[in-house]
DSSP file (Angstrom, degrees, kcal/mol; ACC not computed):
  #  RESIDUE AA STRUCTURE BP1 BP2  ACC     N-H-->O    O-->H-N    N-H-->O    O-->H-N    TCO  KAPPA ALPHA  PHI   PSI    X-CA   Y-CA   Z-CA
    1    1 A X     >        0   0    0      0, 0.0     4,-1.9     0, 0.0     5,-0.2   0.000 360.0 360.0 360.0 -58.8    0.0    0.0    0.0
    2    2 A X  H  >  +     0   0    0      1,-0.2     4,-2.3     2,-0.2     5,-0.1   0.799 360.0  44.7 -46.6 -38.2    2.8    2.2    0.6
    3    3 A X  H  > S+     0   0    0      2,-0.2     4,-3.0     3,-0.1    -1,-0.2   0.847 105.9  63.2 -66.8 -50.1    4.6    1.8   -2.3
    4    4 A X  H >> S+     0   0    0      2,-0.2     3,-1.7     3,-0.1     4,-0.9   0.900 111.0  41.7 -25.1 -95.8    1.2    2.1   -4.1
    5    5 A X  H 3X S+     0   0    0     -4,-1.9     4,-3.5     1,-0.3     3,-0.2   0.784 113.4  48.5 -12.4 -77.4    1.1    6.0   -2.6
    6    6 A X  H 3X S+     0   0    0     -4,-2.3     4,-1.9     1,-0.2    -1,-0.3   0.880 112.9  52.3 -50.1 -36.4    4.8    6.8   -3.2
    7    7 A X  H << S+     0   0    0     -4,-3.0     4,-0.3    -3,-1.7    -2,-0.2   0.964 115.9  43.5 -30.1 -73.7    3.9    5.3   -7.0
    8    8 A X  H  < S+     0   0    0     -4,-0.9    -2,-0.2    -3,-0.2    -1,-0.1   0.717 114.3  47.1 -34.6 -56.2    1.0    7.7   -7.1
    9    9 A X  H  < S+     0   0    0     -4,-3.5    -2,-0.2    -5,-0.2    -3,-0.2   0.968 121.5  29.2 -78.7 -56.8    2.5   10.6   -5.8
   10   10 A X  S  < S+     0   0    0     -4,-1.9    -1,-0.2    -5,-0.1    -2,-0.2   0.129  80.8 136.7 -97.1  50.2    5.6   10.9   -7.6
   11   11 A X        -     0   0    0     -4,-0.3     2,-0.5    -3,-0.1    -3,-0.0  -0.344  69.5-102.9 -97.6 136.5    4.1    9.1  -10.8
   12   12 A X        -     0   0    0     -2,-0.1    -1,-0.1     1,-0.1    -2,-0.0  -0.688  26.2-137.5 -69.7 118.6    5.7   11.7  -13.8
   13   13 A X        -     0   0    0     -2,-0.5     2,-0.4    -3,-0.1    -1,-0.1  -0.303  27.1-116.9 -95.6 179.6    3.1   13.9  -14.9
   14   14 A X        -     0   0    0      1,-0.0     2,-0.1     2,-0.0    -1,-0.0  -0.898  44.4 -81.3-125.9 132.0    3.4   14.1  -19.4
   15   15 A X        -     0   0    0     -2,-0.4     3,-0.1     1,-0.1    -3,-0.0  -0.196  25.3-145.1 -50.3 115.8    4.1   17.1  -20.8
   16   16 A X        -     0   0    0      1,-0.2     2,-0.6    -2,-0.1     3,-0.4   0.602  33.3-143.5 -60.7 -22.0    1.7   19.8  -21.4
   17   17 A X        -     0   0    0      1,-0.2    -1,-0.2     2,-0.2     4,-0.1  -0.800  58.0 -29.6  96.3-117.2    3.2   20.9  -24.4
   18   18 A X  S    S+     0   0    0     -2,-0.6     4,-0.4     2,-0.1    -1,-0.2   0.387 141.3  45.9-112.1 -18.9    3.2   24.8  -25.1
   19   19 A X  S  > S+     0   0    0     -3,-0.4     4,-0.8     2,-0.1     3,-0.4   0.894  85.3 110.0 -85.4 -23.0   -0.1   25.8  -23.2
   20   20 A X  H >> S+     0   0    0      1,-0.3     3,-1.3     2,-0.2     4,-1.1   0.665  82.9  30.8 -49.6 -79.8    1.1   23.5  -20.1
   21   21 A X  H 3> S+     0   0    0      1,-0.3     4,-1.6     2,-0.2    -1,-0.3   0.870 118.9  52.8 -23.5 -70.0    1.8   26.3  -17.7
   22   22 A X  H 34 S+     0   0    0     -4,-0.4     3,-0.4    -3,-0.4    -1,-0.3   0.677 104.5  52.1 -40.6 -40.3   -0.5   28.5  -18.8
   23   23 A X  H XX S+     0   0    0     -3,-1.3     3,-1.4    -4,-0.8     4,-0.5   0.768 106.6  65.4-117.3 -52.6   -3.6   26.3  -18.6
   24   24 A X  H 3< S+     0   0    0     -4,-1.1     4,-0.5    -3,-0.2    -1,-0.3   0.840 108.3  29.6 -30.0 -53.4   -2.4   25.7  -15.2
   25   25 A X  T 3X S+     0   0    0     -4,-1.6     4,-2.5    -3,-0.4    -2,-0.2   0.296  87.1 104.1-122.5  24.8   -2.8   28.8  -13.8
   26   26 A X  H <> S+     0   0    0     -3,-1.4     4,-3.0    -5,-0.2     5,-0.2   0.919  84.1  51.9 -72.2 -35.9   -5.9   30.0  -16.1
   27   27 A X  H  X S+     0   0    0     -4,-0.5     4,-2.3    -3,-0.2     5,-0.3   0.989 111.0  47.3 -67.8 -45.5   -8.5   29.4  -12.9
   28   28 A X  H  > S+     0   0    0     -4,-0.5     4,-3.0     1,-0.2     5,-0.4   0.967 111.5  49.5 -32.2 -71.0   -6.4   31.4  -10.7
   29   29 A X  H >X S+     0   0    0     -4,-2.5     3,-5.1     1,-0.3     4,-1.7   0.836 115.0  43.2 -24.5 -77.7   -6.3   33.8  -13.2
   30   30 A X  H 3X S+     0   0    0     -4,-3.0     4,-1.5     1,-0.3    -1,-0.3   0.725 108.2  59.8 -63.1 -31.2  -10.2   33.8  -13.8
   31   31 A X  H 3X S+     0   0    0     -4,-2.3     4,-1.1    -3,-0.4    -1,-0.3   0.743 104.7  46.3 -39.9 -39.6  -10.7   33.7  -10.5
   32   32 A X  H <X S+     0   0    0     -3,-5.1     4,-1.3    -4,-3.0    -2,-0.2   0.838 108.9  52.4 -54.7 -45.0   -8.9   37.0  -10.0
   33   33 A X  H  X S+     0   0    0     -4,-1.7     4,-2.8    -5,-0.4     3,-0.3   0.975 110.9  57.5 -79.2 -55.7  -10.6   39.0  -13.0
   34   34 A X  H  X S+     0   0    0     -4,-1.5     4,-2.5     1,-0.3     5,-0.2   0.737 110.6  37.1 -46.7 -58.2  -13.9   37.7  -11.1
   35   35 A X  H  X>S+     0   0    0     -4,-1.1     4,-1.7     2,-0.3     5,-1.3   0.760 116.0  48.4 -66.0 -46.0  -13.2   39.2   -7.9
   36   36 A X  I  <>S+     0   0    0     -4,-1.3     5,-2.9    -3,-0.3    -2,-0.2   0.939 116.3  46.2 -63.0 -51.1  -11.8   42.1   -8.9
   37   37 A X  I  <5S+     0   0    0     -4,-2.8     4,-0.3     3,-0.2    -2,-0.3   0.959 129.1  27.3 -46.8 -74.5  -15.1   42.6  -11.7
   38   38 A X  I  <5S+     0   0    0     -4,-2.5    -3,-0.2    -5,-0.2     4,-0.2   0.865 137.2  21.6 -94.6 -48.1  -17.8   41.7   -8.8
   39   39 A X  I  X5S+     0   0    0     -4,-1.7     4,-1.2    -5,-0.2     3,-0.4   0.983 122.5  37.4 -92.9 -66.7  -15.8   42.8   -5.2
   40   40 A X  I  4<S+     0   0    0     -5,-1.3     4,-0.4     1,-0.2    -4,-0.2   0.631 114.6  41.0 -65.6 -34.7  -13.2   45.3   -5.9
   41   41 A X  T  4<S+     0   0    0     -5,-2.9     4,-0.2    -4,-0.3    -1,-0.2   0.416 109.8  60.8-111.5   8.1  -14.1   47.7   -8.4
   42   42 A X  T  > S+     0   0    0     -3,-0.4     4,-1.0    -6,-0.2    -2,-0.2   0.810 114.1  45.2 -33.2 -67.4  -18.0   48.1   -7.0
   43   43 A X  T  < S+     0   0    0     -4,-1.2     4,-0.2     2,-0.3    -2,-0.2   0.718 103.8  51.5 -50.4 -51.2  -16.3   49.2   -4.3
   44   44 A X  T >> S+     0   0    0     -4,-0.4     4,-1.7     1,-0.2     3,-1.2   0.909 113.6  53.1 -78.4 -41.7  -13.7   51.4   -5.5
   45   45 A X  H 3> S+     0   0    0     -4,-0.2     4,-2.3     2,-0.2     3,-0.5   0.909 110.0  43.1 -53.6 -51.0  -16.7   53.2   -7.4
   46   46 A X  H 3< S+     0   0    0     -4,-1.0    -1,-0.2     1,-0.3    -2,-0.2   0.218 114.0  52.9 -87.4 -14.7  -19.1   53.7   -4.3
   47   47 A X  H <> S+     0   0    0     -3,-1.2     4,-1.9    -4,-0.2    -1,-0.3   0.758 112.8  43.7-109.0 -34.8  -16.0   54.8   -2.3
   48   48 A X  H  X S+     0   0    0     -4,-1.7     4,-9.4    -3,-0.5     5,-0.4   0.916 117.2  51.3 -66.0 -53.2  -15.0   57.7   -5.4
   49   49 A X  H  X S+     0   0    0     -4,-2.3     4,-0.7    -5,-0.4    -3,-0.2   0.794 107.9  44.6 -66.4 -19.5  -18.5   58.4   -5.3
   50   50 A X  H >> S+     0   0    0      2,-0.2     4,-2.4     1,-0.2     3,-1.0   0.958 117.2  54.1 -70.2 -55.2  -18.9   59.0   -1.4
   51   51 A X  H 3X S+     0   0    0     -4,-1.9     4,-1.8     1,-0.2    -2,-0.2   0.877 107.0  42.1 -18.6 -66.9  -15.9   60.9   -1.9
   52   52 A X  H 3X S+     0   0    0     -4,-9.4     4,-0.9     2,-0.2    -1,-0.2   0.779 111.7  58.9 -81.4  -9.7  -17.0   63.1   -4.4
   53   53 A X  H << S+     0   0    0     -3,-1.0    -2,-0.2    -4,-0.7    -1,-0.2   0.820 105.2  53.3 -67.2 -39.3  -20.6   63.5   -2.4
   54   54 A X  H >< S+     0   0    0     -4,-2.4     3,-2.3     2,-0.2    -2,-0.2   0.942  99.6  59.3 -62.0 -44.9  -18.7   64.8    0.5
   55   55 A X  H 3< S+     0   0    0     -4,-1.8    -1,-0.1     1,-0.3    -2,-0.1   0.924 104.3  54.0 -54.8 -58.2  -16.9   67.5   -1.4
   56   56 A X  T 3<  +     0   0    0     -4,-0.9    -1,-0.3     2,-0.0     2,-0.3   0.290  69.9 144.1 -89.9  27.8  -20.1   69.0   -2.4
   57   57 A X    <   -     0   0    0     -3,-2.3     2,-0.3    43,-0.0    19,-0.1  -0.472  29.7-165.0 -46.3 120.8  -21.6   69.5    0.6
   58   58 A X    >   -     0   0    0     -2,-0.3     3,-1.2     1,-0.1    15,-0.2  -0.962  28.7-101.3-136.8 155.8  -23.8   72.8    0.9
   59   59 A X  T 3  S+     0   0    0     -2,-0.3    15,-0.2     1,-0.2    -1,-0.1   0.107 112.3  31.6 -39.6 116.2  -25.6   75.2    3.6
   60   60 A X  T 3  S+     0   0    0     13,-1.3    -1,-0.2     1,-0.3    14,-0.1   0.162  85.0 119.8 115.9 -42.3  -29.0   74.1    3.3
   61   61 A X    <   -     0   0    0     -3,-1.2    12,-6.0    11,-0.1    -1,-0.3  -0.483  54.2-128.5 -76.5 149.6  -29.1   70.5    2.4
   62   62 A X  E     +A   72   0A   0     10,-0.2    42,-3.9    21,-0.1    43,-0.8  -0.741  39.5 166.2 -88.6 122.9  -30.9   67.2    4.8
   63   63 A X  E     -AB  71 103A   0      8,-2.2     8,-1.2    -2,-0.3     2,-0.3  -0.988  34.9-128.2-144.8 167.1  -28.6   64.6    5.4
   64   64 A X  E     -AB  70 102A   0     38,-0.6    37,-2.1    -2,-0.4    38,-1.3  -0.790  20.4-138.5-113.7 142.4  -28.3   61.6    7.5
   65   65 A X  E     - B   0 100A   0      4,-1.4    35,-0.2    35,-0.3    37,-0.2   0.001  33.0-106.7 -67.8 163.9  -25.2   60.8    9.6
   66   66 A X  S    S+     0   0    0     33,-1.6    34,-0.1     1,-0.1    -2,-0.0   0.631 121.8  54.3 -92.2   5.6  -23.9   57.5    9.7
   67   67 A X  S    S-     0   0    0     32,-0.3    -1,-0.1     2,-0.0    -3,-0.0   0.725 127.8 -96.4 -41.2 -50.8  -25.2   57.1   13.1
   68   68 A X        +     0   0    0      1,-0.3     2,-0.3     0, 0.0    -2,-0.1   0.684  68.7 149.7  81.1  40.2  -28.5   58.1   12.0
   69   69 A X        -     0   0    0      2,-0.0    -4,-1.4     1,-0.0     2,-0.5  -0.606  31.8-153.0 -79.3 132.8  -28.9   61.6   12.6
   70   70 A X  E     +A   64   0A   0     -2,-0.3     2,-0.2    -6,-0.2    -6,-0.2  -0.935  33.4 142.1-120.4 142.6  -31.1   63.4   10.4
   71   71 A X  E     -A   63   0A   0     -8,-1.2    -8,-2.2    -2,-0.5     2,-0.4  -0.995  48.9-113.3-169.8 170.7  -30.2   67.2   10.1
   72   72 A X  E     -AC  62  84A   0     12,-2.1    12,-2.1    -2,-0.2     2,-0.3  -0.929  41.2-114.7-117.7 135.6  -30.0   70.3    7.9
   73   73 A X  E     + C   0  83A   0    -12,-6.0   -13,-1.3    -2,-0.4    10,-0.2  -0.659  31.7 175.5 -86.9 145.2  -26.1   72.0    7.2
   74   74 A X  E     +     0   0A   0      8,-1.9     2,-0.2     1,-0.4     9,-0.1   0.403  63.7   5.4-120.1  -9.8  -25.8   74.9    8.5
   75   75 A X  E     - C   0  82A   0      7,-0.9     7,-2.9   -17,-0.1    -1,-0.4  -0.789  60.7-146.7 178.5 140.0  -22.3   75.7    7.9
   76   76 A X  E     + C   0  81A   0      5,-0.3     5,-0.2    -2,-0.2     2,-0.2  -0.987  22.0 172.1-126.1 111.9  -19.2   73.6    5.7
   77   77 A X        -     0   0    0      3,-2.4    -2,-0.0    -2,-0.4     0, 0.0  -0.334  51.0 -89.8-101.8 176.4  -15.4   73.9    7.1
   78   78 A X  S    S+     0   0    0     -2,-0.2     3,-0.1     1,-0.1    19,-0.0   0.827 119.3  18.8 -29.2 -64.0  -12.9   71.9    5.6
   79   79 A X  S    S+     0   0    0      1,-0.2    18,-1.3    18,-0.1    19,-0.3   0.693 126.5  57.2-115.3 -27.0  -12.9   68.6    7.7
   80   80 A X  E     - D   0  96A   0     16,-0.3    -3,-2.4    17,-0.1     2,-0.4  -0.949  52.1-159.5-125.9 161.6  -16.3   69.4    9.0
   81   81 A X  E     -CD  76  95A   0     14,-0.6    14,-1.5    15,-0.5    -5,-0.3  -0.941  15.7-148.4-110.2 142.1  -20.4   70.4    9.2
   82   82 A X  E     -C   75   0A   0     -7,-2.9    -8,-1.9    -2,-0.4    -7,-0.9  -0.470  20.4-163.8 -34.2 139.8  -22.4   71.7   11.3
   83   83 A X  E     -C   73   0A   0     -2,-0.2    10,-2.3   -10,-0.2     2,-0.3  -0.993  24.5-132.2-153.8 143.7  -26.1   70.3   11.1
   84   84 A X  E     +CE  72  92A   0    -12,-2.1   -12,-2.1    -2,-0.3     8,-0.2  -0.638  40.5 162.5 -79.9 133.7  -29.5   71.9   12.7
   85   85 A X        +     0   0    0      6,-0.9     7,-0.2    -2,-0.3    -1,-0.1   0.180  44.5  92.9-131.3  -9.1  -30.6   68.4   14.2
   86   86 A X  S    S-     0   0    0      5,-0.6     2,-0.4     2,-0.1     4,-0.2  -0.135  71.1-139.7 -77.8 158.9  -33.2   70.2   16.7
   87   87 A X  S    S-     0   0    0      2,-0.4     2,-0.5     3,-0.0     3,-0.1  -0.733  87.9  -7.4-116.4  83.0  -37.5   70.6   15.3
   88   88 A X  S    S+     0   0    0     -2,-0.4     2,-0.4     3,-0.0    -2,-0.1  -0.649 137.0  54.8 128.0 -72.0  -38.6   74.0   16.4
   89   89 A X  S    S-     0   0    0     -2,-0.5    -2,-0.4     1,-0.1     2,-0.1  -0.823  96.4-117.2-132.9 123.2  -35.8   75.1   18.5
   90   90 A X        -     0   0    0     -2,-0.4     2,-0.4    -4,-0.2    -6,-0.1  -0.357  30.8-172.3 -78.9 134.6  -32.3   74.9   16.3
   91   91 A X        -     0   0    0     -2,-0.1    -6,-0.9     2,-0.0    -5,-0.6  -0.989  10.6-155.9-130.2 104.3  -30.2   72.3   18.2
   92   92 A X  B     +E   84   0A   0     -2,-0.4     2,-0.4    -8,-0.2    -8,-0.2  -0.892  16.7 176.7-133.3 113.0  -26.8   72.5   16.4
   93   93 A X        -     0   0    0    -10,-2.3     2,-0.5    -2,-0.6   -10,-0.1  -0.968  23.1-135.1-121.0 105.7  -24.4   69.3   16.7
   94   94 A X        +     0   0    0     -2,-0.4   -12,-0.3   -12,-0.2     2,-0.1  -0.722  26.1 179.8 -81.1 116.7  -20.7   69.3   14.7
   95   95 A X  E     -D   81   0A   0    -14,-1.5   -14,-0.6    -2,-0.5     2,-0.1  -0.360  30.4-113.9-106.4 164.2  -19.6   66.2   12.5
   96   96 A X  E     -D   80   0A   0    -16,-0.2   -15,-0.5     1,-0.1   -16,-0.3  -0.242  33.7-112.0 -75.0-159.0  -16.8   65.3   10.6
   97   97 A X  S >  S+     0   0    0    -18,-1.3     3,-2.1   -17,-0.1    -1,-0.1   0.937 114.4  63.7 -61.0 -74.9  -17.3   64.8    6.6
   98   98 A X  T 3  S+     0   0    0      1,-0.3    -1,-0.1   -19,-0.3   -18,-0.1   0.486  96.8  51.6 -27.6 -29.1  -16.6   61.5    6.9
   99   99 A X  T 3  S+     0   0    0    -34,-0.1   -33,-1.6   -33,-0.0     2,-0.5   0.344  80.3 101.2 -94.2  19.4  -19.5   60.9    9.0
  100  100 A X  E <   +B   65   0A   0     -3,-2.1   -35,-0.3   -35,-0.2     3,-0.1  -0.699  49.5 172.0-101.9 112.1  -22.0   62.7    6.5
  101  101 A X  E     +     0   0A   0    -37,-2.1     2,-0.2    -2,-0.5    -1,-0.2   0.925  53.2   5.4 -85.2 -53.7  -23.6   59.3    4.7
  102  102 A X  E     -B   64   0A   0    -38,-1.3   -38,-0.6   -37,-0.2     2,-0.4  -0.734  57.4-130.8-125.3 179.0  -26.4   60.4    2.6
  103  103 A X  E     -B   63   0A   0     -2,-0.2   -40,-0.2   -40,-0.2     4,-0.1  -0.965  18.4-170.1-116.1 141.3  -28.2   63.7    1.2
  104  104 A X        +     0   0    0    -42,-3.9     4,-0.3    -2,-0.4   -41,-0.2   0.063  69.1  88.4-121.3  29.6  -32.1   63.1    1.9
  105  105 A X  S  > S+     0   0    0    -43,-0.8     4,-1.8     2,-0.2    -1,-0.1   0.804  85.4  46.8 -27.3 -80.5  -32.7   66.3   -0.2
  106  106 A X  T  4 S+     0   0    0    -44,-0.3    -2,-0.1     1,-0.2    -1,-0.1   0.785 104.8  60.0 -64.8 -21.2  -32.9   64.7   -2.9
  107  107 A X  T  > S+     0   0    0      1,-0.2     4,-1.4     2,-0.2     3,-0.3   0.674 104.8  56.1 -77.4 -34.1  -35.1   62.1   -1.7
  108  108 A X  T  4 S+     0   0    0     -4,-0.3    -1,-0.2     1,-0.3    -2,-0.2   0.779 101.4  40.8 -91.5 -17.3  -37.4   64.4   -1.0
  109  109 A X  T  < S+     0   0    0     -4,-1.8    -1,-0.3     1,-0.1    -2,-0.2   0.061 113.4  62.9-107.3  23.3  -38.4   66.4   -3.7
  110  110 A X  T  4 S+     0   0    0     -3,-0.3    -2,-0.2    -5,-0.1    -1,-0.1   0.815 100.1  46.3 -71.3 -27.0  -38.2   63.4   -5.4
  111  111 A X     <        0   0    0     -4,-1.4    -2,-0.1     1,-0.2    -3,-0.1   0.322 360.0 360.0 -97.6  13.7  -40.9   61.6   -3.5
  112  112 A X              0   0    0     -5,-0.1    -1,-0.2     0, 0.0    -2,-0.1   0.263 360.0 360.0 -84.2 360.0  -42.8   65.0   -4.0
């Protein structure tokens, strides 16, 4: 039985010819493209796009926090907003950008 194994295992593989390598390491490959196509470059879009939503933050727009604050800006520094988060009586709470998720602005005079 042992000898059987060692037989088995180092049993000569036959020559692949000119594709042999290649052919080898085409599921990797396709595996790669796959991941990159479905996981990575989704991603990298949605991350540009957050990006470029923060940048244009302006006085005046509803947005949600990632917390889940809902608020109006009221004034856009650099690294941070200010947001009206009070109903009647202005209640004024300062975030970074970062923490800014969506604008529900838009949402609203859509649903309008």
């Amino acid at each position: 039985m042992n000898n059987l194994l060692n037989i088995l295992l180092f049993m000569p593989q036959g020559e692949g010819g000119e594709g042999g390598g290649f052919m080898q390491f085409l599921p990797l490959l396709l595996i790669i493209v796959v991941f990159y196509l479905f996981f990575i470059r989704p991603q990298m879009k949605k991350s540009k796009d957050q990006k470029k939503f923060r940048e244009t933050l302006q006085k005046g727009s509803k947005v949600v926090t990632i917390g889940g604050i809902h608020g109006k800006i009221t004034d856009v520094k650099d690294t941070t907003v200010t947001l009206d988060v009070g109903i009647g009586n202005p209640i004024l709470m300062t975030f970074e950008k970062s923490a800014i998720a969506m604008d529900t602005s838009s949402q609203l005079n859509q649903n309008k």
